[in-house]
N, CA, C and O atoms as a Tinker XYZ file with bonds, in Angstrom:
   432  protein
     1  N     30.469000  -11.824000  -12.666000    73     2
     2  CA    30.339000  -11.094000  -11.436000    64     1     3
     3  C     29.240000  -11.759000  -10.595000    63     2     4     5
     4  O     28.174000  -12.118000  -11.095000    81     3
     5  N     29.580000  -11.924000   -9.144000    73     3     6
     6  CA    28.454000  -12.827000   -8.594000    64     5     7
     7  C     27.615000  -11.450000   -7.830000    63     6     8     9
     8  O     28.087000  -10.325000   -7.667000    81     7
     9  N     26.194000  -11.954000   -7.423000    73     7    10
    10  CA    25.312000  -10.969000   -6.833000    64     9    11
    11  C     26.057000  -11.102000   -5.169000    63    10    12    13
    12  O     26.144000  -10.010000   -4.607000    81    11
    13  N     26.499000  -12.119000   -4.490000    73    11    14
    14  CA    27.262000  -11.404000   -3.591000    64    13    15
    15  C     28.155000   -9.973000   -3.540000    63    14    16    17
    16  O     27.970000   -9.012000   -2.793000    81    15
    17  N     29.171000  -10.148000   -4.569000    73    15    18
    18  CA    29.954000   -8.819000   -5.261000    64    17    19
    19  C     29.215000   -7.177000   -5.406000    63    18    20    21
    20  O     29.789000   -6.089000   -5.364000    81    19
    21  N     27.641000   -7.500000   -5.602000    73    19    22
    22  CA    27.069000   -6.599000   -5.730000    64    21    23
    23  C     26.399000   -6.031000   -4.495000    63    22    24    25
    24  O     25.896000   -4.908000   -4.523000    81    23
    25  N     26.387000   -6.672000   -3.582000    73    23    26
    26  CA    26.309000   -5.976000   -2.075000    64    25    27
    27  C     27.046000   -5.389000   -1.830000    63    26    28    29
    28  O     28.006000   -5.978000   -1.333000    81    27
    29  N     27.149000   -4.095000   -1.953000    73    27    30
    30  CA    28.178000   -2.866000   -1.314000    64    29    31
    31  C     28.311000   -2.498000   -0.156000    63    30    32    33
    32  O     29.343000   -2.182000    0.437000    81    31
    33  N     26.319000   -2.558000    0.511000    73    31    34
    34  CA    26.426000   -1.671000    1.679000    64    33    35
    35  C     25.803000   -2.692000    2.420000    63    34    36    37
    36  O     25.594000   -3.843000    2.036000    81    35
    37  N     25.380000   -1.939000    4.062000    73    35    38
    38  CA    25.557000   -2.669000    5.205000    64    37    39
    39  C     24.132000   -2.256000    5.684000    63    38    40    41
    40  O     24.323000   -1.216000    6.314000    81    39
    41  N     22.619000   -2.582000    5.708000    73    39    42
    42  CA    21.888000   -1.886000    6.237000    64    41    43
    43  C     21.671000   -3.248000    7.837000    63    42    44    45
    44  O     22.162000   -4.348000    8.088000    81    43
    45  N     20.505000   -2.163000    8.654000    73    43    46
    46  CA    20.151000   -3.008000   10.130000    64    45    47
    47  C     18.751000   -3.052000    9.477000    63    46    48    49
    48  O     18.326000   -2.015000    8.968000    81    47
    49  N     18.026000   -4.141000    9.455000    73    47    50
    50  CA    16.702000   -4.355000    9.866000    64    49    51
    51  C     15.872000   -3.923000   11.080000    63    50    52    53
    52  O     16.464000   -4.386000   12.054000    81    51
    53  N     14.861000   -3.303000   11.459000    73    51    54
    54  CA    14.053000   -2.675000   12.450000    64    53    55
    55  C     12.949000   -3.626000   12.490000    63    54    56    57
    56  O     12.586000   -3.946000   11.358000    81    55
    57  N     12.271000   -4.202000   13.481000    73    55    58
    58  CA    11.092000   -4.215000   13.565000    64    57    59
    59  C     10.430000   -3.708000   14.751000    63    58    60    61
    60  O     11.052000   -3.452000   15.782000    81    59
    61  N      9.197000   -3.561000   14.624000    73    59    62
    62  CA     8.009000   -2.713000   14.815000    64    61    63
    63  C      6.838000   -3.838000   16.125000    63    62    64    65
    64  O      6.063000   -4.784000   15.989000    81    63
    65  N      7.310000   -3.059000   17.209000    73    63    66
    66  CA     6.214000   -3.362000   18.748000    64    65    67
    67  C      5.596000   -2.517000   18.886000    63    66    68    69
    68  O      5.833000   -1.309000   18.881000    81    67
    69  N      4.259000   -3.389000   19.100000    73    67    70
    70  CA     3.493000   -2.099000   19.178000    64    69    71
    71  C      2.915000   -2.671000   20.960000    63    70    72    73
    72  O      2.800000   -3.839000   21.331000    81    71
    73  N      2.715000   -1.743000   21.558000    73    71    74
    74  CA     1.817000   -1.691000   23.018000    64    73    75
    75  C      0.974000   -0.627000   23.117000    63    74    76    77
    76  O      0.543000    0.134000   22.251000    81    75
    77  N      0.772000   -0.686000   24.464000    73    75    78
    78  CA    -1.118000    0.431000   24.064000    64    77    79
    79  C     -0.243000    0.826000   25.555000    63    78    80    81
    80  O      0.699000    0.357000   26.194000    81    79
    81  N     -0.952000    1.691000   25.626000    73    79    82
    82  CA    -0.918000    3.098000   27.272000    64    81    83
    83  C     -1.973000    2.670000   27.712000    63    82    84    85
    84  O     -3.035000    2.430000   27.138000    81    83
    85  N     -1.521000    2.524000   29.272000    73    83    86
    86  CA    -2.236000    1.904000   30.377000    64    85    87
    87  C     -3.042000    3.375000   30.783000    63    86    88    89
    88  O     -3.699000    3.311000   31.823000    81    87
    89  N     -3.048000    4.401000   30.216000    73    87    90
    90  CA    -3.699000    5.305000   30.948000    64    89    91
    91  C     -4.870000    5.585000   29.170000    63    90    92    93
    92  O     -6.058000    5.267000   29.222000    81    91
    93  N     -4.465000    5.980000   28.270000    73    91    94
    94  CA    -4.814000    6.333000   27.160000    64    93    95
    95  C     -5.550000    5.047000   26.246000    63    94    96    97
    96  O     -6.584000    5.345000   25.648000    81    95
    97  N     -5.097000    3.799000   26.144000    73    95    98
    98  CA    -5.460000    2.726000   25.966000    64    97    99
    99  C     -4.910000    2.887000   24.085000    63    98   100   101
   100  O     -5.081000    2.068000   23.182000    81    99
   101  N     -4.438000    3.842000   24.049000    73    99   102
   102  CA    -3.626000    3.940000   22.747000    64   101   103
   103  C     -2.488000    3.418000   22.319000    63   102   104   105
   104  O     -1.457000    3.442000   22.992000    81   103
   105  N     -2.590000    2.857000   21.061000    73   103   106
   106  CA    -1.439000    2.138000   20.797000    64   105   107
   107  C      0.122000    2.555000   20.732000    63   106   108   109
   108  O      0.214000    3.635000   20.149000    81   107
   109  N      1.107000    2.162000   21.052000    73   107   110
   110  CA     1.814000    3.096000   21.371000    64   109   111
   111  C      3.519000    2.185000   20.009000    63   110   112   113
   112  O      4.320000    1.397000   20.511000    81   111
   113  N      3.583000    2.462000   18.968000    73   111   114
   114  CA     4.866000    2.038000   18.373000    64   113   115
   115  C      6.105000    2.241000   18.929000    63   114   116   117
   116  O      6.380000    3.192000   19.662000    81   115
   117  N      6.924000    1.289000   18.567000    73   115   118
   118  CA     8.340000    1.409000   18.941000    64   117   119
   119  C      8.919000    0.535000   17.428000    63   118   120   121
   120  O      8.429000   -0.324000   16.696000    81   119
   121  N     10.420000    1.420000   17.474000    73   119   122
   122  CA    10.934000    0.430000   16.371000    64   121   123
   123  C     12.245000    0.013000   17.115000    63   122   124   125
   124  O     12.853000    0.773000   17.870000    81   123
   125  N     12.644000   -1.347000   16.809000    73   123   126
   126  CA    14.140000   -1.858000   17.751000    64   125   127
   127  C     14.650000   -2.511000   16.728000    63   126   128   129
   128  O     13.998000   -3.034000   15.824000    81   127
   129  N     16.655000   -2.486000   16.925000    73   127   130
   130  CA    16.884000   -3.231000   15.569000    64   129   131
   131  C     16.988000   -4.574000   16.202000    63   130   132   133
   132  O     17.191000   -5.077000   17.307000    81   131
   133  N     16.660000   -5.041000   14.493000    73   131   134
   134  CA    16.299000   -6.766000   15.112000    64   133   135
   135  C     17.252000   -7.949000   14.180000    63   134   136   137
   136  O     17.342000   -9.139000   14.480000    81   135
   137  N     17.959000   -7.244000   12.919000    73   135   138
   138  CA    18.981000   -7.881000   12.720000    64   137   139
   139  C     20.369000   -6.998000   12.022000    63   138   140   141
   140  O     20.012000   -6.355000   11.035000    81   139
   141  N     21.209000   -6.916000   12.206000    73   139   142
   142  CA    22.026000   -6.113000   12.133000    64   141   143
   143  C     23.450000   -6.021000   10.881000    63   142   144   145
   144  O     24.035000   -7.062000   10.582000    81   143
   145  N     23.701000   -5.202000   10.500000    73   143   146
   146  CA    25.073000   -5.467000    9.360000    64   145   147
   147  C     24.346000   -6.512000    8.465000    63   146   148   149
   148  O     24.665000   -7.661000    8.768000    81   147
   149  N     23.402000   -6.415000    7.385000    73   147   150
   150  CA    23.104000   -7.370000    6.840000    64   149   151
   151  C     23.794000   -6.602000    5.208000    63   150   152   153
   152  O     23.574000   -5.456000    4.816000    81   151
   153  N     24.388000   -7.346000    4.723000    73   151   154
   154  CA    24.710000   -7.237000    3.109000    64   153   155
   155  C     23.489000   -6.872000    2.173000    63   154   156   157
   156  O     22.609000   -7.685000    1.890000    81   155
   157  N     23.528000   -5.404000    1.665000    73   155   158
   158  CA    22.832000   -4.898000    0.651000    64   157   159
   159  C     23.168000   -4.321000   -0.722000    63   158   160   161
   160  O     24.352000   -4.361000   -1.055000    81   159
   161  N     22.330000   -3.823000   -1.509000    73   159   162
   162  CA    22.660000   -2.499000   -2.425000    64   161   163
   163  C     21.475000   -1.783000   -2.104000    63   162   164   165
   164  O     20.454000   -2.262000   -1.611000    81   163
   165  N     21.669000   -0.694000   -2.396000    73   163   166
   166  CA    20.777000    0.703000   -2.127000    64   165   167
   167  C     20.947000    1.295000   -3.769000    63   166   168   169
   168  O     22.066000    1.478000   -4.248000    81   167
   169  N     19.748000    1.546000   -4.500000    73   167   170
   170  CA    19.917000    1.991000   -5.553000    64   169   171
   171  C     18.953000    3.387000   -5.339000    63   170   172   173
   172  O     18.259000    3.605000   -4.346000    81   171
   173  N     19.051000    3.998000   -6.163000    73   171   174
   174  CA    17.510000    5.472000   -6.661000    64   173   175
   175  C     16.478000    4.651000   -7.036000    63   174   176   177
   176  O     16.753000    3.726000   -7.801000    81   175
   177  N     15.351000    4.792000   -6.661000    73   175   178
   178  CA    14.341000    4.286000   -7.673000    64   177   179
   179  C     14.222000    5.817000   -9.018000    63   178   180   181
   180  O     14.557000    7.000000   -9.071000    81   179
   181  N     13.679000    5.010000   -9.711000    73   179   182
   182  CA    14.215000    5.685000  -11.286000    64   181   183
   183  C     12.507000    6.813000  -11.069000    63   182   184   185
   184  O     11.490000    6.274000  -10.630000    81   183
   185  N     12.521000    8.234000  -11.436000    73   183   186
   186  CA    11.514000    8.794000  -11.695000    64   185   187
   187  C     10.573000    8.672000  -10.495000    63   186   188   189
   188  O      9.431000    9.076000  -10.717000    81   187
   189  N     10.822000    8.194000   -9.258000    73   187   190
   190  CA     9.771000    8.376000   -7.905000    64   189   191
   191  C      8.542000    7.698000   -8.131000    63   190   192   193
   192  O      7.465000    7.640000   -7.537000    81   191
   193  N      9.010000    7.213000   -9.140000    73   191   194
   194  CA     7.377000    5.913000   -9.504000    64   193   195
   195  C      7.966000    4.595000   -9.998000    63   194   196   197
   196  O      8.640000    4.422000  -11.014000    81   195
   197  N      7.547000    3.610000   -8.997000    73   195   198
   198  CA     8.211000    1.820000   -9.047000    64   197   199
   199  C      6.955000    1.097000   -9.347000    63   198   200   201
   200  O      6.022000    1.167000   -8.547000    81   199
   201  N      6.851000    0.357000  -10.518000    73   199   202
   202  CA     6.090000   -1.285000  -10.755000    64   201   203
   203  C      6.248000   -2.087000  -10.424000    63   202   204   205
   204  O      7.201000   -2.674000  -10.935000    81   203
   205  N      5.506000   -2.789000   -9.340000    73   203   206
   206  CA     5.181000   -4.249000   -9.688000    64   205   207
   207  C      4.369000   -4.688000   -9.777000    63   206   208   209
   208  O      3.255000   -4.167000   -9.715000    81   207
   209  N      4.626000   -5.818000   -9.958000    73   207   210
   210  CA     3.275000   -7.084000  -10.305000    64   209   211
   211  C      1.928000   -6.038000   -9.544000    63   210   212   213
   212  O      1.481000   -5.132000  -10.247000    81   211
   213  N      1.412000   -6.215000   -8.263000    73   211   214
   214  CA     0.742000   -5.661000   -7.732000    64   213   215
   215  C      0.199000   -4.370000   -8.058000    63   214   216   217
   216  O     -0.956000   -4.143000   -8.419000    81   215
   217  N      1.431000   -3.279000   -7.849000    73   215   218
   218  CA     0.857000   -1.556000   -7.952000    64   217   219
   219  C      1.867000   -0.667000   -8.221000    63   218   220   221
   220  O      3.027000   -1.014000   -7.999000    81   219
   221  N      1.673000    0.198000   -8.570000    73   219   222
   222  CA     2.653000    1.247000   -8.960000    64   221   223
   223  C      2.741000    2.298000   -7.692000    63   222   224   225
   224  O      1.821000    2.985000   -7.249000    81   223
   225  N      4.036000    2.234000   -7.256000    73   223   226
   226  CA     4.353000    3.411000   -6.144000    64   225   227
   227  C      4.914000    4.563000   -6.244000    63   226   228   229
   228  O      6.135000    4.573000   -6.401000    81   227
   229  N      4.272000    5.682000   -6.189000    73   227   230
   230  CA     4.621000    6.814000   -6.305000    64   229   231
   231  C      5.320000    7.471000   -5.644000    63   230   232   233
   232  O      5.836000    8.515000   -6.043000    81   231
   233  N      5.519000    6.828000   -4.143000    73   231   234
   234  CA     6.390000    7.698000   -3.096000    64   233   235
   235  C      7.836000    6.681000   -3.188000    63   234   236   237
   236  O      8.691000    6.883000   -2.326000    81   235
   237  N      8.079000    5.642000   -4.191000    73   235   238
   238  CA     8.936000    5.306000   -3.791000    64   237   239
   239  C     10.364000    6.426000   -4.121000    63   238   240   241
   240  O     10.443000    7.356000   -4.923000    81   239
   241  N     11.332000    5.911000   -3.198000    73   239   242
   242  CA    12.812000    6.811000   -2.922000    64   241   243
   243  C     14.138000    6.008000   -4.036000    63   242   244   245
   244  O     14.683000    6.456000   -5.045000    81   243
   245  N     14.301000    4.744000   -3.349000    73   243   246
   246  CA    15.008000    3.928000   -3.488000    64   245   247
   247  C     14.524000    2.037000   -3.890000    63   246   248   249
   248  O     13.415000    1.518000   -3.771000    81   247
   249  N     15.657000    1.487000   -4.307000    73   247   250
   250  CA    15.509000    0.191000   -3.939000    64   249   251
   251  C     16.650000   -0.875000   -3.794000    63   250   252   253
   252  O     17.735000   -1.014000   -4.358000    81   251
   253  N     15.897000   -1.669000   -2.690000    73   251   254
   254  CA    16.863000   -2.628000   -1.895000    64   253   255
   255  C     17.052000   -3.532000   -2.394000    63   254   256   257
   256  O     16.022000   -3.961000   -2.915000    81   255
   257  N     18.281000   -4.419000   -2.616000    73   255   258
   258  CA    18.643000   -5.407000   -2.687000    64   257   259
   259  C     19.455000   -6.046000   -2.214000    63   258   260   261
   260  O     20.677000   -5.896000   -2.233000    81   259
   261  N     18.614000   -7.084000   -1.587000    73   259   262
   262  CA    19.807000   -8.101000   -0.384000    64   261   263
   263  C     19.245000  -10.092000   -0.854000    63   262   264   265
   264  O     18.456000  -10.670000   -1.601000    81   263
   265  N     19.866000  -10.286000   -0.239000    73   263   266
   266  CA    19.655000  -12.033000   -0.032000    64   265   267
   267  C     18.485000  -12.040000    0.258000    63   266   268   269
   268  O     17.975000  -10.972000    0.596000    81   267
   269  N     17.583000  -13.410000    0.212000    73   267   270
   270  CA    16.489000  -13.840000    0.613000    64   269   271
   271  C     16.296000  -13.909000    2.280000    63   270   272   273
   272  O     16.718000  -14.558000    3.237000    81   271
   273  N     15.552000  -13.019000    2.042000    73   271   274
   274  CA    15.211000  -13.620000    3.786000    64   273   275
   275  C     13.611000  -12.399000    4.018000    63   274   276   277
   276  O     13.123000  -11.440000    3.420000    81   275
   277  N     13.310000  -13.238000    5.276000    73   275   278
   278  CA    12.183000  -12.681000    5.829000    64   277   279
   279  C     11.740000  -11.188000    5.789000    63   278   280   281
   280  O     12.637000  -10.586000    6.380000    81   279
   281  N     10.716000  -10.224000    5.348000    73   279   282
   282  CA    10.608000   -8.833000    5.383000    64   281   283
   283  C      9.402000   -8.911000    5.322000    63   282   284   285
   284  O      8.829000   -9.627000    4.502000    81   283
   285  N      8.652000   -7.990000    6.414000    73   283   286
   286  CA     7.800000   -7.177000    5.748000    64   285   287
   287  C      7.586000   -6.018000    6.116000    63   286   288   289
   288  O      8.249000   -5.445000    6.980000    81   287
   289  N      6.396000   -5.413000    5.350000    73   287   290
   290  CA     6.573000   -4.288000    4.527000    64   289   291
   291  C      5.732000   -3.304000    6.249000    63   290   292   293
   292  O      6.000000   -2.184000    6.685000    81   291
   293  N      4.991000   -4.080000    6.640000    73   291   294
   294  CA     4.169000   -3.301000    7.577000    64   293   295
   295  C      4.968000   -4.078000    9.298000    63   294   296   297
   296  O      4.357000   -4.131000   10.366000    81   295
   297  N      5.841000   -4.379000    9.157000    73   295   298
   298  CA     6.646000   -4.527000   10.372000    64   297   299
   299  C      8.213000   -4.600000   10.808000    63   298   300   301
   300  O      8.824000   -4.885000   11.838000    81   299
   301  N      8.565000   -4.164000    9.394000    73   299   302
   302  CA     9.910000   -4.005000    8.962000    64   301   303
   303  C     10.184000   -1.848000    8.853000    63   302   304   305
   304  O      9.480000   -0.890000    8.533000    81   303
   305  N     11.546000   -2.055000    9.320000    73   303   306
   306  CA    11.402000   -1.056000    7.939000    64   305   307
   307  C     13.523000   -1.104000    8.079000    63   306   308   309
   308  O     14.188000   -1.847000    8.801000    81   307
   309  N     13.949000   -0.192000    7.248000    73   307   310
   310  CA    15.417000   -0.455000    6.879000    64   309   311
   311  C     16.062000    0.881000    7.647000    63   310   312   313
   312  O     15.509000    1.864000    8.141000    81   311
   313  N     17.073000    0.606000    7.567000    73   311   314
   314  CA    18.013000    1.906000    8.288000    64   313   315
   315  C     19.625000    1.434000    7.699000    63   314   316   317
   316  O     20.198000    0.386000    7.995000    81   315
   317  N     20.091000    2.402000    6.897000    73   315   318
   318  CA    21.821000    2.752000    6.349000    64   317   319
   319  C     21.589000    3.691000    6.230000    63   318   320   321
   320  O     20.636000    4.373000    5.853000    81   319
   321  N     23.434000    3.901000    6.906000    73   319   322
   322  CA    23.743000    5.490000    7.269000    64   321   323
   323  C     22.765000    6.305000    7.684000    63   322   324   325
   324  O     22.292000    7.235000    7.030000    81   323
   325  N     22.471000    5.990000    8.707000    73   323   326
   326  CA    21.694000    7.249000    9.528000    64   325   327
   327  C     20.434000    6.891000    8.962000    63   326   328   329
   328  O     19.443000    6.885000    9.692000    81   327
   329  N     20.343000    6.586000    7.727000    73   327   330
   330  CA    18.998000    7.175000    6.892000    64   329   331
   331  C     17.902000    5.760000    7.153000    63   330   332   333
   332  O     18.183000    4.562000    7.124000    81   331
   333  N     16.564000    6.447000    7.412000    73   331   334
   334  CA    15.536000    5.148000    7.567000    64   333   335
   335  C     14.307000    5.299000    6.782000    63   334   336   337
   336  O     13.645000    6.318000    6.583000    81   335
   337  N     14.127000    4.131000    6.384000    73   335   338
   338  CA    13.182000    3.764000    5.203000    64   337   339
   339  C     12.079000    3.130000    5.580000    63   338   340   341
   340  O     12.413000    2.084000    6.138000    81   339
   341  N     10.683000    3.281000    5.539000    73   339   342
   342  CA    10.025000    2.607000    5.275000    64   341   343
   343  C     10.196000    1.499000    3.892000    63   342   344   345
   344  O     10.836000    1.593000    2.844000    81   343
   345  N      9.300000    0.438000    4.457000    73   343   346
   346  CA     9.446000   -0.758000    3.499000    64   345   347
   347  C      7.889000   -0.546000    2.160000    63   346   348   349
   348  O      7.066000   -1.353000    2.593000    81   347
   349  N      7.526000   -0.152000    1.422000    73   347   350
   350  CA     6.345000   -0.222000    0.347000    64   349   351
   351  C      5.997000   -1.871000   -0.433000    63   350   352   353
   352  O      4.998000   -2.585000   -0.356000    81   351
   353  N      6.806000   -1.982000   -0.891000    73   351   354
   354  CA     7.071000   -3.874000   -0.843000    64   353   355
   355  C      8.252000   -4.473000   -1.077000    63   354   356   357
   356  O      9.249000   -3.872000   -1.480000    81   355
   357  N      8.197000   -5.585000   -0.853000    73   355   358
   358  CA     8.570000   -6.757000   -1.297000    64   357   359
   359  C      8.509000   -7.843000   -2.038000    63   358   360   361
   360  O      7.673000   -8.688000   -1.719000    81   359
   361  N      9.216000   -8.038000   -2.990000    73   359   362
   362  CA     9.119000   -9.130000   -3.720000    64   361   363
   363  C     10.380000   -9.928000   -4.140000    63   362   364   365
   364  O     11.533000   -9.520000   -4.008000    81   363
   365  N     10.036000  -11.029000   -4.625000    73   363   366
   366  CA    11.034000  -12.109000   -4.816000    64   365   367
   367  C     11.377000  -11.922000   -6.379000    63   366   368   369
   368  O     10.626000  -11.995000   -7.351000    81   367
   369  N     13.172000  -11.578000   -6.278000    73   367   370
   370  CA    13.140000  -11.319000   -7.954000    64   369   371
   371  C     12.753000  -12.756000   -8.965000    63   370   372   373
   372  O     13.019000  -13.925000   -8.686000    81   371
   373  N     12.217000  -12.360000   -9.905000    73   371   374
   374  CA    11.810000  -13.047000  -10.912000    64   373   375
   375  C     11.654000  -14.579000  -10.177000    63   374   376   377
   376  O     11.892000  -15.665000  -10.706000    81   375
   377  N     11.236000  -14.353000   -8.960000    73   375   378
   378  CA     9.913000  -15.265000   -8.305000    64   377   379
   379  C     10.832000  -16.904000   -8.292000    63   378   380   381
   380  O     10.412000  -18.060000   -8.350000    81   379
   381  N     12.412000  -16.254000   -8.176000    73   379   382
   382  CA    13.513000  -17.680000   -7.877000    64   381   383
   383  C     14.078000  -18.064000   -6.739000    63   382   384   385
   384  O     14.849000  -19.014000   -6.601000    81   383
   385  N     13.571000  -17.083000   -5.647000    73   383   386
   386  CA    14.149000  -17.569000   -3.666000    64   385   387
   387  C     15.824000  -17.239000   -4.291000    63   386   388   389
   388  O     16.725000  -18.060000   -4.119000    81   387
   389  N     15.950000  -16.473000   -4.716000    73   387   390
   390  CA    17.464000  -16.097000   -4.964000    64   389   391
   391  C     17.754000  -14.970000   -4.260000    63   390   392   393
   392  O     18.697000  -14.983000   -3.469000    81   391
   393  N     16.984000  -13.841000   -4.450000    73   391   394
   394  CA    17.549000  -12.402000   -3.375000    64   393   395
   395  C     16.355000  -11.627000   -3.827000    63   394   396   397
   396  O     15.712000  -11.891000   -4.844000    81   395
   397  N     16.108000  -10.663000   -3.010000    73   395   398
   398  CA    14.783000   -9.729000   -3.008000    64   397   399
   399  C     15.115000   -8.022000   -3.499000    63   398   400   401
   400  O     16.024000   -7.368000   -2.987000    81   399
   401  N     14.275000   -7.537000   -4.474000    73   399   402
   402  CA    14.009000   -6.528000   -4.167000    64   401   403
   403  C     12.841000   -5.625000   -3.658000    63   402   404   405
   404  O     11.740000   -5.749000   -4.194000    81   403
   405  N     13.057000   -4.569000   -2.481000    73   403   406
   406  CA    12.422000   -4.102000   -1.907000    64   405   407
   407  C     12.732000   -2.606000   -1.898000    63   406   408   409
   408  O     13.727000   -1.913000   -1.681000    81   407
   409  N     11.095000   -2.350000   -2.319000    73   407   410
   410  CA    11.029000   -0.766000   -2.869000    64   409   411
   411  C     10.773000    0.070000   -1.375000    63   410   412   413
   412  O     10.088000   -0.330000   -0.434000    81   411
   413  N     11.401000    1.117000   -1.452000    73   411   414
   414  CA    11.603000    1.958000   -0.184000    64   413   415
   415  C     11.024000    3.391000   -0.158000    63   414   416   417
   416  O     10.916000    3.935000   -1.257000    81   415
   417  N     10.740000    3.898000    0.647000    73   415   418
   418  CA    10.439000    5.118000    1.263000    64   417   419
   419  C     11.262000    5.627000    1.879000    63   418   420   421
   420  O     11.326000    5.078000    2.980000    81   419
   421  N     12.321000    6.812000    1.725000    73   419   422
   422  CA    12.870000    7.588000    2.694000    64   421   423
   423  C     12.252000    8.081000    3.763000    63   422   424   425
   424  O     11.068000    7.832000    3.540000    81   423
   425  N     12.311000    8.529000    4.603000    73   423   426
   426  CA    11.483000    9.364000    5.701000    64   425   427
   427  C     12.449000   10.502000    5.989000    63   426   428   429
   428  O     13.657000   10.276000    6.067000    81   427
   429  N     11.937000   11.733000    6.151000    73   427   430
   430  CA    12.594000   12.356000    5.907000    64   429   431
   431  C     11.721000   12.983000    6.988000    63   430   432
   432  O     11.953000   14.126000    7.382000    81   431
């Protein structure tokens, strides 16, 4: 079975502009999608607590898996079916530029 095969679903990538108010001088976020229909899987994260190398996440929801490519965690975030995720991290599986998983946050 190839890990293409294992992409089921379809998420959009978001990233994150930020500008400030010309009256308030406050920063002001926006999120826009910035790449679209990209090939994923969406799994549960197991028990609401994910390891890695780094740290253990307690709020994680889910986790992503797609092809290698560019993410991050503080200017990214994911959106399938309606539903949008913050990004918690990223990492490169078993550290081979083959495909990423990335632990998620629902927002709810």
């Amino acid at each position: 079975m190839s890990f293409e095969s294992l992409l089921i679903h379809t998420c959009t990538i978001q990233a994150l502009t930020e500008t400030f108010n010309a009256t308030s001088k406050q920063p002001v976020h926006t999120w826009a999608d910035s790449v679209l229909s990209v090939k994923c899987r969406l799994d549960q994260a197991r028990g609401m607590e994910y390891r890695t190398p780094a740290a253990i996440y307690s709020k994680a929801t889910h986790i992503l898996y797609l092809k290698n490519r560019t993410l991050n965690a503080k200017t990214n975030r994911i959106v399938i079916d309606s539903n949008t995720y913050n990004i918690l991290s990223v990492e490169q599986a078993s550290g081979m530029d083959h495909h990423l998983e990335v632990v998620l946050e629902r927002i709810v």
